[in-house]
C-alpha positions, 0 to 999 in steps of 0.5 A: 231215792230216800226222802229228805226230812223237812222241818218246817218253823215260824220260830225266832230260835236259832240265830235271832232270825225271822222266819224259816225253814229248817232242813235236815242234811241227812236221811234217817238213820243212814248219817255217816260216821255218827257218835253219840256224844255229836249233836247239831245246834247253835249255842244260843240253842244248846244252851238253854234249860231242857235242851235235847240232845237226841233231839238235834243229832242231824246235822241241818240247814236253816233256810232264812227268807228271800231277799226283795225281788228289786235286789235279787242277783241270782247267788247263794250264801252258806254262813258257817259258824265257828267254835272250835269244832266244838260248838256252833257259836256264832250266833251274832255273826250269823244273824248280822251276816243274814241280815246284811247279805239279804238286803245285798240280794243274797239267798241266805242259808245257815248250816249247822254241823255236828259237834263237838269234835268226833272221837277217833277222826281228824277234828274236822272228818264229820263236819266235812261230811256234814258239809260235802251233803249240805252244798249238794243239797243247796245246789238241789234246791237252786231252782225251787229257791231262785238262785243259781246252782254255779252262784254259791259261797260260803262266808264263815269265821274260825274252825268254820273258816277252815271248814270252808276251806275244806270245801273249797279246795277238796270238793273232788275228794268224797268225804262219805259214801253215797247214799242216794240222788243228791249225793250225784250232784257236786260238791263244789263252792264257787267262791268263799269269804273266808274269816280268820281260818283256824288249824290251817298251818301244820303246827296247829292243825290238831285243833289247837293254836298255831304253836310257832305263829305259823311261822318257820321252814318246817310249817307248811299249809295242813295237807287236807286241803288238797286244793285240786281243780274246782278249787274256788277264788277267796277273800281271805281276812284275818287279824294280824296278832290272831293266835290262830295265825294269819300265815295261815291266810297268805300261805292259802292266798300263795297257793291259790296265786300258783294255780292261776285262781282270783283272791284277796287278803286282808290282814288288819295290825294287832287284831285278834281272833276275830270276823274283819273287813265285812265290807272288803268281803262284799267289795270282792264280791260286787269286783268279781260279779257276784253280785252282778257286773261292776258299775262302769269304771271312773277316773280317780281325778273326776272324784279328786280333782281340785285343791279346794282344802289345800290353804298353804302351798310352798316348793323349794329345792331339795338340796342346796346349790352345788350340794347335790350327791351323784349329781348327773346331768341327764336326771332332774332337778329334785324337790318338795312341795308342802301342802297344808290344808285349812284347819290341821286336824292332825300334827301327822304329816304325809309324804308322798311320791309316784311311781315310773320305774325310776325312769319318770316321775311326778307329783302332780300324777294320779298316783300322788295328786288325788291321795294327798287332795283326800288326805288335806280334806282329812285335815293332814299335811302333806309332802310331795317329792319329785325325786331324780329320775331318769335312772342314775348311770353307773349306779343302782336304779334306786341310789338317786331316789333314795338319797333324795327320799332320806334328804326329804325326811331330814328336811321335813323333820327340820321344818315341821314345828314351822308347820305346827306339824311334829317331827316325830309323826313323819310317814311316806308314801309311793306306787310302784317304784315309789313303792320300792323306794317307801320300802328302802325308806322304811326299813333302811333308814339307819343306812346312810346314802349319802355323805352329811353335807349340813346341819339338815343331816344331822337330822334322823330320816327314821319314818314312822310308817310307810305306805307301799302301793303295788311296791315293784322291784322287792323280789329277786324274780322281778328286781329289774321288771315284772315277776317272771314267776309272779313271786310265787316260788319259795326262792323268789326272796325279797331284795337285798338292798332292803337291810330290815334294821331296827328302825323298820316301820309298819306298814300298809300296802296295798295291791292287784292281785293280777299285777305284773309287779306280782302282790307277792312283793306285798305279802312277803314284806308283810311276812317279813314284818311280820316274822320280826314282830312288826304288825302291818297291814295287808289288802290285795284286790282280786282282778286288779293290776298295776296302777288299780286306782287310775280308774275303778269301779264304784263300791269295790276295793279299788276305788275306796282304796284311799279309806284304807290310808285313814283307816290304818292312820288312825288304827296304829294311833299315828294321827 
């Protein structure tokens, strides 16, 4: 075997770092596909006075220190910059990636590849060598290093993303010829954090910006990505108004959805090109067992469990005596509960719903009661609605439930200045057929559902925003029950009763990945939304089902859930 060449170095260069230890990739003189004008490096690197080009022409890992002993779990993280395929860039990513992965127990390792792109070759080709080798000589050093060689992932940001990419869905495929031992071992990842992909849909896959925002019949997912059978699971970040388009993202998160694979997506509104929701990224990880087993599961009421910032409390009927639309003796009597707490940090009012298939309902459930205790303690107002159920007869599930839901806009329209609330800050929120119901108040509110009976009618019932937890019901594979093909096929479309009008609000839903009531009713409203210019925002939750919240493990994204709410308040300026 061809002797691997070492470098070792004491010397803060690079990305800011400590100590480490550099090592080239390939063996000299034998690096596939070499061009002259290629060099490996940072930028911070490559752009100081007296740089050498020929002195960086292989491709390198940069080995940094071993986590504590205390904090080691036994995983591997390869950080993978972007820029282009141009450039390694990221130097600051990189250092805050190693600085924060270390302390969570994680041997950290940066691979430098050659750039800028090579001439003659798909953008990526080098690069993808350069990776293919790297991985494998990751793996070789599993034991000398202290981890596991099945407990490797990436996290990578931009061409880097799509770099990852590459090697988490095409590890089969040989991107070069063997040239010695090493190159027997495999080239698969096991997982990958992957940060706003670029190049990923077939109207940007020469290396430019996605010409049609990835968006349209014709725009598929590029066909390097071969997603064959080591393709890994993903969590998947990127921000919502990213030229490099975030359809990028949920094409990748469909495909991986079709063959069976755990994943996340997060897409945060009217963000960049940019690295997000680091902290979604380590929630996936601690869910998947990463970085050891979750911590037991608690119940959401043992956190959310009392009243103790509600100040105001008052219930009233929703409709008046004898008023009532599609009245039906077998369905309950329909109302509101106002919920106000102490000190109003916010004139936002909330209102908010459960699910039950339209067969039950109630505001005291855990689907309602703990996000509106969380919400009071913010300082925000909150609705709570207990809507007709069971299921009207003769009618469509829904038809009672909306006409409630429009009724409970208008009248908390018409009563929020006596709340010192305002009438123009109105959201809603339900879970699963309340999910459905959100989506019929968002964007249907210009169609009437039933006859004025008042002066409260009057009223408009346009929301501001709409939060959607696991939302059932929004395919046409799943309109009566749970996703017979999990919303994966391209025919499984969103309902009709949905109209998308020109009042349509943003949103933010959020659901488990392993639901029945398939995540795909949430990325393909958020496509939706998004096709008509709207910026909402998008979590899903690797191994998570119906009803995720109801227990949850501490530090994973089915447990901080109800932060997701304030945060995406706050980002879309509605409190």
């Amino acid at each position: 075997m061809i002797s691997l060449i070492s470098i070792l170095a004491s010397l803060a260069i690079g990305c800011g770092a400590s100590a480490y230890e550099r090592e080239a990739i390939w063996p000299e003189a034998v690096m596939p596909d070499a061009q002259d004008h290629q060099f490996a490096a940072m930028t911070d690197e490559s752009r100081k006075k007296g740089f050498d080009p020929e002195k960086h022409r292989v491709a390198y890992l940069e080995w940094f220190e071993a986590p504590e002993e205390s904090v080691r779990n036994g995983g591997c993280m390869i950080l993978i910059s972007g820029g282009g395929y141009n450039s390694c860039c990221d130097v600051g990513l990189v250092e805050k990636w190693h600085r924060e992965l270390t302390a969570l127990g994680f041997q950290c390792v940066n691979f430098v590849y050659r750039t800028p792109r090579p001439e003659g070759l798909p953008i990526y080709q080098s690069a993808w060598e350069d990776g293919q080798r790297a991985v494998r000589l990751v793996r070789s050093q599993a034991e000398k290093r202290g981890f596991d060689p099945e407990k490797i992932g990436t996290i990578s940001m931009s061409a880097g993303s799509h770099l990852a990419l590459m090697l988490a869905t095409s590890s089969e495929t040989p991107a070069y010829e063997r040239i010695d031992a090493i190159d027997g071992l495999p080239c698969h990842i096991n997982w990958a954090i992957v940060n706003a992909p670029a190049y990923v849909t077939t109207d940007g896959e020469r290396g430019t910006p996605a010409a049609r925002q990835g968006y349209g019949k014709d725009v598929k997912l590029s066909s390097c990505f071969r997603f064959d059978s080591h393709t890994c699971p993903m969590c998947l970040t990127h921000g919502g108004a990213d030229p490099y388009t975030p359809y990028g993202s949920t094409l990748v998160y469909r495909q991986l959805r079709r063959m069976g694979i755990p994943a996340e997506v997060h897409i945060l509104p009217d963000k960049g090109h940019g690295a997000y929701c680091f902290e979604r990224a380590v929630e996936f990880m601690r869910q998947m067992g990463y970085m050891g087993g979750p911590e037991p599961e608690e119940d959401i009421f043992l956190r959310y469990g009392d009243d103790s910032d509600r100040a105001i409390y008052a219930r009233e009927n929703l409709w008046p005596e004898d008023r009532m639309p599609d009245r039906q003796d077998h369905q309950c009597t329909p109302y509101i509960e106002w919920h106000i707490p102490a000190e109003l940090k916010t004139t936002a009012v909330q209102i908010i719903y459960s699910g039950g298939s339209y067969e039950g309902n109630g505001p005291d459930w855990f689907e309602v009661a703990p996000a509106r205790r969380y919400l009071n303690s913010k300082g925000m107002a909150v609705v709570t609605l207990k809507y007709r159920t069971p299921r009207p007869k003769g009618l469509a599930k829904h038809t009672t439930a909306w006409e409630d839901l429009q009724r409970t806009v208008k009248l908390v329209r018409s009563k929020a200045a006596e709340y010192g609330l305002d009438p123009e800050r109105i959201g809603i929120m339900g879970s699963s057929a309340g999910g459905h119901l959100t989506l019929m108040g968002v964007t249907s509110s210009r169609h009437q559902a039933y006859l004025p009976i008042d002066d409260i009618d009057r009223l408009s019932c346009r929301v501001q925003w709409g939060i959607g937890i696991y939302p059932a019901y929004a395919l046409t594979d799943g309109d009566e029950k749970p996703n017979s093909g999990g919303g994966n096929a391209d025919d499984a479309v969103l309902v009709p009763e949905f109209s998308f009008d020109l009042d349509t609000a943003p949103m933010l839903l959020i659901h488990g990945d392993s639901d029945g009531w398939a995540a795909m009713n949430s990325v393909k409203t958020w496509e939706k939304m998004q096709s008509m210019g709207i910026q909402s925002e998008l979590h899903t939750l690797a191994l998570r089902p119906h009803c995720f919240q109801k227990t949850a493990s501490p530090g994973t994204g089915s447990y901080s859930w109800l932060d997701r709410i304030w945060e995406f308040l706050n980002a879309k300026r509605f409190l």
